[in-house]
N, C-alpha and C positions, 0 to 999 in steps of 0.2 A: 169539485165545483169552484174553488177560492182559484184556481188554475183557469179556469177557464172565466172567472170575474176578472183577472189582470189581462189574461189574453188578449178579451174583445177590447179593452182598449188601445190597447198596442196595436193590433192589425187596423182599426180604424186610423189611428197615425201614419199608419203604411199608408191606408189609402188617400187621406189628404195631404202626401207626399207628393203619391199619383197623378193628384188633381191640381199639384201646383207646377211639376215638370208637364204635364199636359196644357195646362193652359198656358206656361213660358211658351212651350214650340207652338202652339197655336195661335197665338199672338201672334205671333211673327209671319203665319200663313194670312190672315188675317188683312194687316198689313200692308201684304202684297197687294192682296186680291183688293183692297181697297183703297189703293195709295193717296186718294184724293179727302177722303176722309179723317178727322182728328182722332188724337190717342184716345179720349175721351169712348167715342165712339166703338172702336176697337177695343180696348179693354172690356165694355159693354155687351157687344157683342161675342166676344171670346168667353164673360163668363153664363150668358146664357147658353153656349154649346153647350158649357161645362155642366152647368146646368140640367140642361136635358138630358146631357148623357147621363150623369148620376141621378137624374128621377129627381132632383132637386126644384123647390119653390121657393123662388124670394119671395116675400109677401110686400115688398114696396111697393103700391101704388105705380109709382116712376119706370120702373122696370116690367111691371105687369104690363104697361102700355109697350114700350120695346120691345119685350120677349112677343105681345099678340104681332105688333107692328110689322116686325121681323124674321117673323115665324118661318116663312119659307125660307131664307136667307140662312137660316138656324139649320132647318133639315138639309140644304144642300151642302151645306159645309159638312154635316154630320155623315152625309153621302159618302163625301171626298175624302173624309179624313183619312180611311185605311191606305187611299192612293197617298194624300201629299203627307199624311205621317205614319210611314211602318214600322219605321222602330217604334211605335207607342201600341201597337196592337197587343206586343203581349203583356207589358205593366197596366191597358187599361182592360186585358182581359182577366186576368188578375185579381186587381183592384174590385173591380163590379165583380167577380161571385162572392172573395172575401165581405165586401160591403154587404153582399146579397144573405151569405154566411151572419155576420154579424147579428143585422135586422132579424134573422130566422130566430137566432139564440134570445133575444130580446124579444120577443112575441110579433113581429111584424114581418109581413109578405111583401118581400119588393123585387117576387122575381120576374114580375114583368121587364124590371131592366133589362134584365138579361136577353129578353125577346126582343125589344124593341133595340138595342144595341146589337142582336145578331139583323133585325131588318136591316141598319146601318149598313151592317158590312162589316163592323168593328170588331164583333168576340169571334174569338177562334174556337168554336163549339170541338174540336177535335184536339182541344190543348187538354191535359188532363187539371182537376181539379187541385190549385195550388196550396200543400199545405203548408202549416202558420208559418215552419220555421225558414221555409222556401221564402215566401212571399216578404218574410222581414227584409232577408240576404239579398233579393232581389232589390227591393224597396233601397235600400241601406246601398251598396251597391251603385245604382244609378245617382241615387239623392249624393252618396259623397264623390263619384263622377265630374258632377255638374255644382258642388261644392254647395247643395241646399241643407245637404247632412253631414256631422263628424262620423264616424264610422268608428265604432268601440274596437277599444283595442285589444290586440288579441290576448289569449288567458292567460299566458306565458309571463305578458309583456307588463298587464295591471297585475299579479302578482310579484314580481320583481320590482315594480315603483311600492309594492305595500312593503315588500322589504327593507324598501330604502329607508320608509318612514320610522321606522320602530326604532 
């Protein structure tokens, strides 16, 4: 049990790993598709995807009006996503069952995500179920890629600096 109280927090970091390399490339789709519009805007509307894809509610007033405002705007990006971004299908299919995982172990059903990101187009329902230590590697991996994560060093390597110390 004390294993699996340190766990769930660590794969939740995975996933808001997830959601910040998804929402960098999604920006930038974003962007495009809207070049006449300010960063303001975009940012905005990037993290309401993000948003709906993770089943997520801001509760600010401000944004409850953009996300209604938007709403269509919101689902057709959600559409396109698996076309204008594939390399993110399998870290955000990934991410949402571990997140899906998490919430179960905490008393909370959010597997509707799951459903409404397979309507998308988004989850690879045929991917098998990624475990913890998968999903870190993975996570860890892209995150120090794109240089959002350091990426622990190997066992070899932090034992040999413990040496040096003594």
């Amino acid at each position: 049990m004390e294993n699996e109280s340190k766990l769930v927090p660590v794969l939740r970091e995975g996933v808001e790993v997830v959601k910040m390399i998804a929402f960098r490339d999604l920006r930038e789709v974003v962007c495009r598709r809207f070049p006449e519009r300010q960063r303001q805007y975009h940012n905005k509307l990037t993290g309401a995807v993000i948003n709906r894809c993770f089943g997520i509610v801001n509760p600010e007033p401000d944004f409850q009006d953009f996300v209604q405002s938007e709403s269509q705007v919101v689902d057709d990006i959600l559409n396109r996503l698996s076309a204008d971004l594939p390399q993110l299908r399998i870290p955000l299919t990934d991410a949402l069952r571990v997140m899906v995982l998490c919430d179960h172990q905490e008393g909370v059903d959010s597997s509707i995500i799951l459903s409404q990101n397979q309507n998308y187009g988004i989850l690879l329902v045929e991917r098998d179920l990624p475990m913890p230590h998968s999903f870190i590697e993975l996570v860890r991996r892209i995150g120090a890629s794109l240089r959002l994560v350091v990426p622990p060093l190997p066992e070899n390597e932090v034992n040999a600096g413990e040496e040096g110390e003594k």
